[in-house]
TIMARMAR-643957 format. One record per residue: residue in three letters; y, x, z of N, C-alpha, C in turn. Coordinates in pm, whole numbers, plus 32768, in hexadecimal, padded with zeros to 4 digits. Example, Ala and Ser with C-alpha at 12.3 -4.5 7.8 and 13.67 -1.06 7.14 Angstrom:
2
{ALA,{7DC7,8527,830C},{7E3E,84CE,830C},{7EB6,8528,830C}}
{SER,{7F1F,8505,82C4},{7F96,8557,82CA},{8003,850A,8313}}
***
This chain:
120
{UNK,{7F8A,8053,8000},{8000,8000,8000},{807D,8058,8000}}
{UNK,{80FC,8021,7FE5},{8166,8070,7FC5},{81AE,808B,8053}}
{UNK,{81C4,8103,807D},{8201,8157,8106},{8274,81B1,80C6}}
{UNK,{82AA,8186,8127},{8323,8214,8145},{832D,8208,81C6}}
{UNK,{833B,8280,81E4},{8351,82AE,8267},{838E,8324,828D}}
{UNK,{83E4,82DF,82D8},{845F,8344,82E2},{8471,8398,8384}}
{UNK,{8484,842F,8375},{8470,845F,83DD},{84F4,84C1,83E5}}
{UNK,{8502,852C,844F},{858F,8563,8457},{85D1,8529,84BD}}
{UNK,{85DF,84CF,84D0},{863C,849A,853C},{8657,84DF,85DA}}
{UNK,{8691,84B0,8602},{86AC,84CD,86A5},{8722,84ED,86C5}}
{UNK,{873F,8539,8726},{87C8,853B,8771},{8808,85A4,8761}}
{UNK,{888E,85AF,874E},{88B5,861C,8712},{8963,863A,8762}}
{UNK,{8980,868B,874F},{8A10,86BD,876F},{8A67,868D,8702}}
{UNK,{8AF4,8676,8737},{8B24,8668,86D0},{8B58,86F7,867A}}
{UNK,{8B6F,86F6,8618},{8B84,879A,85B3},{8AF2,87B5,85A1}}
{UNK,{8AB5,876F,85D3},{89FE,87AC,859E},{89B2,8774,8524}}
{UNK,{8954,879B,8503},{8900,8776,8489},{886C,873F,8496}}
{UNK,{8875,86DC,845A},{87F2,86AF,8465},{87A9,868E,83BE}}
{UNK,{874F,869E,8395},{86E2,867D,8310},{8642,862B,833F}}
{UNK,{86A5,85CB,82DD},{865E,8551,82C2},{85E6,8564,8269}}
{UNK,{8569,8519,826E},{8514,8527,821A},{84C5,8488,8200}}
{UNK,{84B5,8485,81A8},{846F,83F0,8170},{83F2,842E,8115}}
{UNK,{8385,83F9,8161},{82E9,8411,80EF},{82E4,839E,80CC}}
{UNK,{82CA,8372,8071},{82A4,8331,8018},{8205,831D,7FE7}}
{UNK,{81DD,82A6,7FE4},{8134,8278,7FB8},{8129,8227,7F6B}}
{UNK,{80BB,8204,7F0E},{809D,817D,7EF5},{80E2,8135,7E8D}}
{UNK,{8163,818E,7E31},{8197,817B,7DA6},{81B2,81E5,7D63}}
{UNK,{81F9,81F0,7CFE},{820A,8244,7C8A},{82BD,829A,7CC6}}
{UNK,{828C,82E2,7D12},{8325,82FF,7D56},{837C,831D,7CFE}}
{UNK,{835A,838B,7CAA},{83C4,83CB,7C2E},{83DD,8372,7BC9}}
{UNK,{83CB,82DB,7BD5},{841D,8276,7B8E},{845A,8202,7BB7}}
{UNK,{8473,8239,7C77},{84D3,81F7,7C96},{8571,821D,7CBA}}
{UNK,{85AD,81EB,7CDF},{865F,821C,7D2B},{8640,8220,7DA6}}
{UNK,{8669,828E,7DE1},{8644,8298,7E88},{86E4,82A6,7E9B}}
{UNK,{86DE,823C,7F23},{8764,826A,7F49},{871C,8251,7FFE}}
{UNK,{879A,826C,803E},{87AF,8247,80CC},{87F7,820C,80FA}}
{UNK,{87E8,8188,8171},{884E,8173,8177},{8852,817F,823B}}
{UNK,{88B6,8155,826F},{88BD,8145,8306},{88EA,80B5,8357}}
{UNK,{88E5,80C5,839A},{8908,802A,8403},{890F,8056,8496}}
{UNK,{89AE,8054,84BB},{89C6,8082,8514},{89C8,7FE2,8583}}
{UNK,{89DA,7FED,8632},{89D1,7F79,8651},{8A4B,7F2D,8632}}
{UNK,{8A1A,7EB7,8634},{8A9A,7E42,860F},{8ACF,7E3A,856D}}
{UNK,{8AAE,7E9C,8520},{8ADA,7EB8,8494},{8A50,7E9B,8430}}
{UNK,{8A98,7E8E,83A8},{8A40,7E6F,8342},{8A09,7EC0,8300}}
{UNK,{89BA,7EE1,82C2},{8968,7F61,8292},{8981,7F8F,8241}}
{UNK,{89BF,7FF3,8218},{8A23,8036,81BE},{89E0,80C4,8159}}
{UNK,{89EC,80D5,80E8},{89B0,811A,80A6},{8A16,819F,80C8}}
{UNK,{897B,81E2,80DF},{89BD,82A6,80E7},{89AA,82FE,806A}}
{UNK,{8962,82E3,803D},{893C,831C,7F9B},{88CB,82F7,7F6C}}
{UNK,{88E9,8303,7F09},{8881,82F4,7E84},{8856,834E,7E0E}}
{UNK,{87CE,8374,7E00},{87C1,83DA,7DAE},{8776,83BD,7D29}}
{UNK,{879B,83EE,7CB2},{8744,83BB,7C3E},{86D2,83F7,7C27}}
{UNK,{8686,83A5,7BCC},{8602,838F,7BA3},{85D0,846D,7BAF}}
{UNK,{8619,8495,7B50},{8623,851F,7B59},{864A,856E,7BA4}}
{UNK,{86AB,8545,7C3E},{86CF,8597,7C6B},{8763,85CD,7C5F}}
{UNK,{8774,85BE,7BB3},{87C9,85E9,7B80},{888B,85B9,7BB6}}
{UNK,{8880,854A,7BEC},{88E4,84D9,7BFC},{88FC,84B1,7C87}}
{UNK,{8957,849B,7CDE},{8935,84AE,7D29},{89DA,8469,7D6F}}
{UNK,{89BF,83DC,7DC1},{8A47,8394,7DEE},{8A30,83A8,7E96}}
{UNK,{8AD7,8379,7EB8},{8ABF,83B7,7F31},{8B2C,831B,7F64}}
{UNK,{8B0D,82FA,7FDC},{8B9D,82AB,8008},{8C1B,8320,8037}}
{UNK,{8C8B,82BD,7FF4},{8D02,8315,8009},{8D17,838B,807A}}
{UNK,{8D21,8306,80E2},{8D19,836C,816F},{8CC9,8402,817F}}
{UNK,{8C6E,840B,8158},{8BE9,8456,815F},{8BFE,84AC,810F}}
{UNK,{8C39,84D9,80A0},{8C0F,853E,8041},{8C67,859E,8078}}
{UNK,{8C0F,8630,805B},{8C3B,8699,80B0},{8BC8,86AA,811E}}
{UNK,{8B9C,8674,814B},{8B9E,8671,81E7},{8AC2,8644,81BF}}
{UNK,{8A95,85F9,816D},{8A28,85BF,815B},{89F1,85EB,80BA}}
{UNK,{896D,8601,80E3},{8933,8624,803A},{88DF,85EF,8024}}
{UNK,{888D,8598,7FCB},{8834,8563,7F9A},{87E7,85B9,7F40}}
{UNK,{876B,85C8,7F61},{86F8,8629,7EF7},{8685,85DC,7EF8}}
{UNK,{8614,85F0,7EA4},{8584,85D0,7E76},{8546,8627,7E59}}
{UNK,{84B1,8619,7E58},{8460,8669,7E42},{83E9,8623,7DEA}}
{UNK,{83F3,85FC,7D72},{83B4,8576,7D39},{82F3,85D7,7D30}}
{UNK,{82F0,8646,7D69},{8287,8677,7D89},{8235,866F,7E11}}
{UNK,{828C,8664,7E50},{8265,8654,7EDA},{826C,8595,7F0C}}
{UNK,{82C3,8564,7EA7},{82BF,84CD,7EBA},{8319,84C0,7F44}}
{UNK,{8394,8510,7F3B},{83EE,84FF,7FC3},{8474,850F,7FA1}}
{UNK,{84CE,84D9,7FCC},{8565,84D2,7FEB},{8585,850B,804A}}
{UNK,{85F9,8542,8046},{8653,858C,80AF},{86DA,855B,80ED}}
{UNK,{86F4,8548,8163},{877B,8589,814E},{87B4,85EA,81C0}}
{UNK,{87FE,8607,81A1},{8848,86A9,81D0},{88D9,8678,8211}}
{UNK,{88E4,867A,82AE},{892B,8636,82E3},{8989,86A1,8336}}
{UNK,{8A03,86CF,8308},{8A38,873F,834C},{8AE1,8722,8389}}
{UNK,{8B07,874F,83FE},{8B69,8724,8449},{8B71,86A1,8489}}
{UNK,{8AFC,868A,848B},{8B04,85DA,84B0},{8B5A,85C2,8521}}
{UNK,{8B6F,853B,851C},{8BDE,852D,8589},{8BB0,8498,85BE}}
{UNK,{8BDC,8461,8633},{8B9B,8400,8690},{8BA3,839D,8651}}
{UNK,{8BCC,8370,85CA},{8BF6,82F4,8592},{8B4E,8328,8552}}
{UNK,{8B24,834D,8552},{8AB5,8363,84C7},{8A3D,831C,84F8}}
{UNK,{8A4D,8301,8597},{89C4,82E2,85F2},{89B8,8270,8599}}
{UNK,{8941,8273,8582},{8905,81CB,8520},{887A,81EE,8523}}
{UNK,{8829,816F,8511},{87B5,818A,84B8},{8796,818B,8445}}
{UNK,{876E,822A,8400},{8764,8222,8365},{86FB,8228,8339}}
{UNK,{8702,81B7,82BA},{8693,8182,8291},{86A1,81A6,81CB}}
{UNK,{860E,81D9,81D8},{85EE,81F4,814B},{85BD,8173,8109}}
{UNK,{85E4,816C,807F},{85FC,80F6,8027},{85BB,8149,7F9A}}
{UNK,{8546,8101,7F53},{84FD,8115,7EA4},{853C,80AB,7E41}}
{UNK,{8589,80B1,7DC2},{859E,804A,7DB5},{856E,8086,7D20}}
{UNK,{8562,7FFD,7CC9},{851A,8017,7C3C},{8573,7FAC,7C08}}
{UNK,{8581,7F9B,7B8F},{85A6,7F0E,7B52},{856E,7F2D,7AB8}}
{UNK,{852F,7EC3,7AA2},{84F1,7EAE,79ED},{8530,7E19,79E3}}
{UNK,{85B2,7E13,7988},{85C1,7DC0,794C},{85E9,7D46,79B6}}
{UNK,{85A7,7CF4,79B7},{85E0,7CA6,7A37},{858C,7C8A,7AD6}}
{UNK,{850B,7CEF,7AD1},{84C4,7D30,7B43},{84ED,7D78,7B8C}}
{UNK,{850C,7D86,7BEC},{855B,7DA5,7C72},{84E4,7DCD,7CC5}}
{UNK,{84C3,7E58,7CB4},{846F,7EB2,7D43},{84B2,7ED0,7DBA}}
{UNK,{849E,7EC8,7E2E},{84FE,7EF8,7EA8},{84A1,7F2B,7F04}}
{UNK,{8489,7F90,7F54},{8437,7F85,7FB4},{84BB,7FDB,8008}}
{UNK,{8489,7FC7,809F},{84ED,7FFA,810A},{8484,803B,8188}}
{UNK,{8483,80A6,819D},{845D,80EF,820B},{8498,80B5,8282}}
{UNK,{842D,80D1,82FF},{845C,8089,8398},{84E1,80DC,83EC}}
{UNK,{8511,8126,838D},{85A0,815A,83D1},{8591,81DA,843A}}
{UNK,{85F7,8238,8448},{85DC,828B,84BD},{8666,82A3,84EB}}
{UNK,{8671,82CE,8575},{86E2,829C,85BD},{870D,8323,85B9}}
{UNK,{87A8,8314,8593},{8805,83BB,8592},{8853,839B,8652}}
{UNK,{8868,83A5,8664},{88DE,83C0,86C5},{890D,8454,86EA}}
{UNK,{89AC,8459,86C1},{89E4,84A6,86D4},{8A4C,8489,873A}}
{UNK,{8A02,84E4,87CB},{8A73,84E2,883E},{8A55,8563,888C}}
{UNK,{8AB7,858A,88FC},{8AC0,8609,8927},{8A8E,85CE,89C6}}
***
């Protein structure tokens, strides 16, 4: 069956770094869009980046660029991300997202999330 599972998380300082990891099971990974997104408490779940089919492409939310990197490994069947200077606003749970679309078929799958908190 189709998994992602996302690991990396935990507690962190703020100015510190943390890397995210999402494995992936159970579909054709290198022909989907991996992005990430987060959900901090009380707030709506907000996209942190998104990476293309290749790797090659690669969106970021405004706030975030600089500071967050999105990578793949369509060999290893995993997503990254690369989380540096974080700061206490970043505490959320981030959750890895597969998405596919053919035409008017809509693939989505969503990993069970892993919790960042950044505090001192």
């Amino acid at each position: 069956q189709v998994q992602l599972v996302e690991s990396g998380g935990g507690l962190v300082q703020p100015g510190g770094s943390l890397r995210l990891s999402c494995a992936a099971s159970g579909f054709t990974f290198s022909s989907y869009v991996m992005s990430w997104y987060r959900q901090a408490p009380g707030k709506e779940r907000e996209l942190v980046a998104d990476i293309s089919i290749t790797g090659r492409s690669a969106n970021y939310a405004d706030s975030l660029k600089g500071r967050f990197t999105i990578s793949r490994d369509n060999d290893k069947n995993t997503v990254y991300l690369q989380m540096n200077s974080l700061k206490p606003e970043d505490t959320a749970v981030y959750y890895c997202n597969a998405e596919r679309r053919d035409g008017m078929i809509r693939r989505s799958y969503w990993g069970q999330g892993t919790q960042v908190t950044v505090s001192s």
